[in-house]
C-alpha positions in Angstrom: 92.5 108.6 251.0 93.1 107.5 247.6 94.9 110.4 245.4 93.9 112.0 242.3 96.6 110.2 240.4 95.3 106.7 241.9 91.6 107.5 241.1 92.5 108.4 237.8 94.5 105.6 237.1 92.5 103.2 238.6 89.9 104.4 236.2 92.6 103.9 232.9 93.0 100.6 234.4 89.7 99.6 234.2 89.2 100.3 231.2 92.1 98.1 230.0 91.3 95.2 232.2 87.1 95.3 230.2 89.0 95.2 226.9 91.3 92.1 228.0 88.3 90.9 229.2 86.4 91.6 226.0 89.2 90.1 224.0 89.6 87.1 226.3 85.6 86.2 225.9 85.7 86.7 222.0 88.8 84.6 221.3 87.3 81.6 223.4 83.9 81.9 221.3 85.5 82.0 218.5 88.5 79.8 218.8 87.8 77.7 221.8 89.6 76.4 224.4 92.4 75.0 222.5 92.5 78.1 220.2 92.7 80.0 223.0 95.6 77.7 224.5 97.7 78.7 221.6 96.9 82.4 221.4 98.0 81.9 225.2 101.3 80.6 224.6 102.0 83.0 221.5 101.8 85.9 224.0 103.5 84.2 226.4 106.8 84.1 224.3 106.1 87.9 223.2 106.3 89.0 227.1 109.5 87.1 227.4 110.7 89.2 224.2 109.5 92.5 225.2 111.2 91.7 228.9 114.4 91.5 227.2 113.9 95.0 225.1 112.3 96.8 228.3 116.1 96.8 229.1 116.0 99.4 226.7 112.1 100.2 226.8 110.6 99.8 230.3 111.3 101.2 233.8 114.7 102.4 232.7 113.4 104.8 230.6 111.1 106.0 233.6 114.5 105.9 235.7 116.6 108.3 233.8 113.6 111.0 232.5 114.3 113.0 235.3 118.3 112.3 234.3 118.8 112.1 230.9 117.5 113.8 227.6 114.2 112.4 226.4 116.0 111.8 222.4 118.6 110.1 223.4 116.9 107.9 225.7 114.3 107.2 222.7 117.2 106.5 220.9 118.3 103.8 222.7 115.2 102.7 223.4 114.2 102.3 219.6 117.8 100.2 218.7 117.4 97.9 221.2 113.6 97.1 220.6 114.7 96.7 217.2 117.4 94.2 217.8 115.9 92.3 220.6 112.1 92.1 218.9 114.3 90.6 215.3 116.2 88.6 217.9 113.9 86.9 219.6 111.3 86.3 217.3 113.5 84.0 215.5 114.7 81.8 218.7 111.2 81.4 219.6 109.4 80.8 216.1 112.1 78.2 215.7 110.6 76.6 218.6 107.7 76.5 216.0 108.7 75.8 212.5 109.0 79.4 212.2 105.3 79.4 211.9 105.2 82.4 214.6 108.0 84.9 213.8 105.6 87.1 212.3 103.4 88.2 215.0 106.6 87.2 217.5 108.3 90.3 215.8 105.8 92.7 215.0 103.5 93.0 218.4 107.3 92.6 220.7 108.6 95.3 218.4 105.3 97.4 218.7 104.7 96.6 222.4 108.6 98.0 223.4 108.1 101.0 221.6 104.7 102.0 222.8 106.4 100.6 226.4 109.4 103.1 226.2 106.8 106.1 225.2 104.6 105.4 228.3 107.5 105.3 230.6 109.0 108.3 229.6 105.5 110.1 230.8 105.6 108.0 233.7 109.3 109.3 234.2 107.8 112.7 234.1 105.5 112.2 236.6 102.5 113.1 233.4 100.2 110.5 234.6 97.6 111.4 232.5 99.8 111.0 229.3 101.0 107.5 230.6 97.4 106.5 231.3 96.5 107.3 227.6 99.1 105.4 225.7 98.0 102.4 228.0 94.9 102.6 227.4 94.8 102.7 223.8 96.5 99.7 222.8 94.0 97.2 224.2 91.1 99.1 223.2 91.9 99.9 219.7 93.3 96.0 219.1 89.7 95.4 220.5 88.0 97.5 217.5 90.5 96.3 215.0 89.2 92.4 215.6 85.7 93.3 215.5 86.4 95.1 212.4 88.2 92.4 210.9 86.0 89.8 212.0 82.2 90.8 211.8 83.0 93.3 208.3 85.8 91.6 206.7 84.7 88.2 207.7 87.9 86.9 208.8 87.9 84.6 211.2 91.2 82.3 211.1 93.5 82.7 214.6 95.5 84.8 212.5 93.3 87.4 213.0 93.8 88.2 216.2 97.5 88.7 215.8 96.5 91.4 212.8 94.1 93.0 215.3 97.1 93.4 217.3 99.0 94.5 214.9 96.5 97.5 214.0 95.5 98.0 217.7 99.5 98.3 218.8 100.7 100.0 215.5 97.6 103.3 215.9 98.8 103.5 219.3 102.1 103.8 219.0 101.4 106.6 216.0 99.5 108.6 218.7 102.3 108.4 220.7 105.1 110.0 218.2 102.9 112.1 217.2 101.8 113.3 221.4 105.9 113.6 222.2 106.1 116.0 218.9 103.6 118.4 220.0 105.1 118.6 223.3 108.7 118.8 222.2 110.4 118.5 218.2 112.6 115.5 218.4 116.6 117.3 218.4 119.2 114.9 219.7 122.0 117.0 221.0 124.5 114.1 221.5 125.1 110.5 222.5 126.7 109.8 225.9 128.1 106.1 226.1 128.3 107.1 229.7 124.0 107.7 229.7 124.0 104.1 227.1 125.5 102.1 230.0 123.7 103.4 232.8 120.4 102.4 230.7 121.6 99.2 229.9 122.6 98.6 233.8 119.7 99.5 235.3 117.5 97.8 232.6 119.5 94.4 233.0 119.0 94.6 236.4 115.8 95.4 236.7 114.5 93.3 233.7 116.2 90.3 234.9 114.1 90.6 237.9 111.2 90.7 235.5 112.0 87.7 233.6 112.7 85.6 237.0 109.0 87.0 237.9 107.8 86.2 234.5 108.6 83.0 235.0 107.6 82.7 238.2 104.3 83.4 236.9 103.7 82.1 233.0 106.1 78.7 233.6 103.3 76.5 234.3 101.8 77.8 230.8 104.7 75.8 229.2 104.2 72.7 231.4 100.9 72.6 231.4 101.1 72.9 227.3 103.6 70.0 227.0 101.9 67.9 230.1 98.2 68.5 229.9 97.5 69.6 226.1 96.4 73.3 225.1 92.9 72.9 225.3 93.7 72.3 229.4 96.1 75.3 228.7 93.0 77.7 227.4 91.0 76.8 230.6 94.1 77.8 233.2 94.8 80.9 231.1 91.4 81.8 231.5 91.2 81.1 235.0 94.6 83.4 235.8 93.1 86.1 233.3 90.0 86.2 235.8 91.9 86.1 238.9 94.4 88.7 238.3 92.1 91.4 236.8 92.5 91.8 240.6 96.1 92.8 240.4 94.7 96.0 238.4 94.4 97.7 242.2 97.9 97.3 242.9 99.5 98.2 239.2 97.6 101.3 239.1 98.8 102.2 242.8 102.4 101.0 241.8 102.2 102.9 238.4 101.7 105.8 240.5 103.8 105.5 243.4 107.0 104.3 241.5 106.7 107.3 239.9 106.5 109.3 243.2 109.6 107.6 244.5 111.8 108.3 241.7 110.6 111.9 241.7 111.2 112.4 245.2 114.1 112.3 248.1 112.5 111.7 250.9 112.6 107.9 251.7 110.2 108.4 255.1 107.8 110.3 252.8 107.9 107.1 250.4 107.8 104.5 253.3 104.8 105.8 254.5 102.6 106.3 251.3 103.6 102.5 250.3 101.8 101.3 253.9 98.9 103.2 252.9 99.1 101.8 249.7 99.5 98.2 250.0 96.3 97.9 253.1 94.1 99.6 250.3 95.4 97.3 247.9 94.7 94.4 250.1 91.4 95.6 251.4 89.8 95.9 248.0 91.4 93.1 246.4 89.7 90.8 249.4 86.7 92.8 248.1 86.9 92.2 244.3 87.7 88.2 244.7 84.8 87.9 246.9 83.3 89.3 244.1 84.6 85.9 241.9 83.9 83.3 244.1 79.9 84.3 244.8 79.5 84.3 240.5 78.1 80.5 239.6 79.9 78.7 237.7 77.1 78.2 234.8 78.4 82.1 234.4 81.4 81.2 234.1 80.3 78.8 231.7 78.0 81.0 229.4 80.3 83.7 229.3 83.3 81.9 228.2 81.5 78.4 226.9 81.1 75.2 228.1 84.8 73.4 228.1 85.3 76.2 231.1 83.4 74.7 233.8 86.4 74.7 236.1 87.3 78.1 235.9 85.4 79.3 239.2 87.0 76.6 240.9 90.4 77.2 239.7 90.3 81.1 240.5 89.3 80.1 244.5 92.6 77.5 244.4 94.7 80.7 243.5 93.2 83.3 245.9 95.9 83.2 248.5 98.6 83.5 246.1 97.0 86.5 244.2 96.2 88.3 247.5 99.9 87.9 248.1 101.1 89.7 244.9 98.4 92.2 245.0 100.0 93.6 248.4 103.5 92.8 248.1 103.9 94.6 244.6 103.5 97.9 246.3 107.0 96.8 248.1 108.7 95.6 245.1 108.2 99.3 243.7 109.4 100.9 246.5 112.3 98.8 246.4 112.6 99.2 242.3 112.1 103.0 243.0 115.0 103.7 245.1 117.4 101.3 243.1 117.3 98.4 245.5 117.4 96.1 242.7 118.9 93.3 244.1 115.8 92.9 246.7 113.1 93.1 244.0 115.9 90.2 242.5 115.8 88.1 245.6 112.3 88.2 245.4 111.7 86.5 242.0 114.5 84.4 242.9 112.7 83.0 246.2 109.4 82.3 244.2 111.0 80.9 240.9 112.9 78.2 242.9 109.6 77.6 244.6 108.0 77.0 241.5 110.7 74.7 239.4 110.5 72.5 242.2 106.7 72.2 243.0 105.4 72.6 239.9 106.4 69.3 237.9 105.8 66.9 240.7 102.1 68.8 241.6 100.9 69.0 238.2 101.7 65.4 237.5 99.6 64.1 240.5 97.0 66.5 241.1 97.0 68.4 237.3 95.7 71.6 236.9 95.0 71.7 241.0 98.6 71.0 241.6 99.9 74.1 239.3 97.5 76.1 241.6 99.3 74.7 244.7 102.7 75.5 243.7 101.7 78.8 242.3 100.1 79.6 245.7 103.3 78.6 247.6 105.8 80.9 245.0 103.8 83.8 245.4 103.0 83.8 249.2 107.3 83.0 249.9 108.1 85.6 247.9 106.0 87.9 249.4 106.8 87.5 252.9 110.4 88.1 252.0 109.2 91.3 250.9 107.8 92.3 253.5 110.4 91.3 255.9 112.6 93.7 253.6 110.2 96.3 254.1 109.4 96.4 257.7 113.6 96.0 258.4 113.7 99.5 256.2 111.4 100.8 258.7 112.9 100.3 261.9 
């Protein structure tokens, strides 16, 4: 039976994945398929930003709640967002003429700040705070585009970054200003001792991000140089569509990392992740089926006419997304009870996959070929996963 937590979360969740959705279908009216190719690739270099400052920002922060004092880890949090966000919006807008640093900076900086708030209510097992400061970010960067665009008029690609900008910046305001009324900020002292335990954990478990991340967004960067960024703004769309799915799983794995870390009792914690990854499967089979039986003149009206192959490309990555759908339920376990290097081996397995598929598929088969190798990354890395799991059961 599917918990209070879950249903609620689910819910948050789905409200997320409409205003993705709702942003997704605006920027390809308005921009295109090329426009949304480079919109595409701009957020793909902010999520390999904020991956570096969630070593100070993301599940660490959830991590040491229960461990360390809330100022202090906020603290930390705030100087390393600061320094990674300045950081790595220069090495990646120089990839660009510098033509990017701007919203490279702003949104990382935003996005690792309203990051570290939301984990510390995950940390806190306050599921309904955590769901809040989620929400809110897409939805407001939703109204802040419509806003710009339909009263202000503005319609060049910049706009979306600003609407980002506003939609990131009111949330993270609501979230000072939520951690005030439940506590005033007093930071008692600094422990170097707390700062490298952060930093440990967050490398680790980061790094096993970033080998994911790459696992998953490194065909974005080949298929950009290889295939052109109008091609790009059709795959995007396609892997927007097909993992909406993977909203099942997050919201279980939002709420069930945050079980494990609360709790001692590893049998306890086995037990609810086997429950949670056959739901997770069992209704992700049920939303894809949901994908494929849409035509693809749908697909087509909703998004516009240079996406004719998106229905076809979301059936090539079913497998694949099934795979991830389940298996993230065991990477949390595993994440929860600080068997990093498992959730490590993981990313590895499909990363390696990937580097080697992925240029001599998309080459001869194009955008079919990055579906292939995507399929054969996720499904290895899964299995090994599972393997993991069922030894920690025996």
């Amino acid at each position: 039976m599917l918990s209070k937590n879950f249903t609620f979360t689910i819910g948050a969740k789905f409200i997320i994945l409409l205003a993705n959705f709702v942003l997704v279908v605006f920027s390809t009216r308005i921009w295109g398929s090329e426009g949304r190719g480079e919109i595409a690739l701009v957020l793909a270099n902010v999520s390999i930003i904020t991956i570096f400052s969630n070593v100070f920002c993301g599940s660490t922060v959830a991590y040491h709640t229960p461990r360390l004092q809330r100022d202090f880890l906020l603290l930390v949090s705030l100087s390393g967002a600061i320094l990674i966000s300045v950081s790595g919006a220069f090495v990646f807008s120089a990839l660009f003429g510098f033509k990017y640093f701007l919203p490279l900076f702003v949104i990382s900086l935003l996005i690792s700040l309203t990051t570290a708030i939301s984990s510390f209510w995950l940390g806190r097992n306050n599921i309904k705070n955590y769901n809040l400061i989620t929400i809110l970010s897409p939805v407001c960067t939703l109204i802040f585009l419509f806003i710009l665009y339909f009263i202000f008029n503005k319609n060049a690609l910049n706009t979306y970054f600003q609407a980002f900008y506003a939609g990131t910046g009111f949330t993270l305001l609501v979230g000072v200003v939520g951690l005030i009324i439940f506590k005033s900020f007093r930071l008692r002292e600094i422990k170097f001792e707390g700062i490298k335990s952060i930093i440990n954990y967050g490398v680790s478990n980061e790094f096993n991000y970033l080998i994911q991340f790459l696992n998953y967004r490194l065909s974005y960067y080949f298929i950009a140089k290889l295939l052109g960024l109008a091609e790009l703004g059709v795959f995007s769309i396609a892997i927007s569509v097909s993992e909406a799915v993977w909203i099942i799983s997050r919201s279980m794995s939002a709420v069930h990392f945050s079980n494990v870390i609360n709790s001692d009792d590893h049998l306890k914690s086995r037990k609810e992740t086997t429950a949670f990854a056959r739901q997770s499967l069992l209704i992700s089979l049920l939303v894809l089926c949901l994908s494929i039986i849409i035509p693809r003149s749908i697909y087509q009206f909703i998004f516009g006419n240079e996406f004719g192959e998106v229905k076809k490309l979301i059936i090539l990555l079913i497998p694949g997304i099934v795979a991830i759908a389940v298996s993230n339920l065991y990477g949390n376990y595993f994440a929860g009870t600080g068997k990093l290097n498992i959730v490590r081996n993981k990313s590895l397995i499909g990363l390696v996959a990937t580097v080697i598929l992925l240029p001599l598929l998309i080459k001869k088969y194009d955008l079919t070929g990055v579906c292939i190798s995507l399929n054969v990354s996720y499904i290895l890395s899964s299995v090994y996963l599972w393997l993991k799991f069922s030894k920690e059961r025996q």
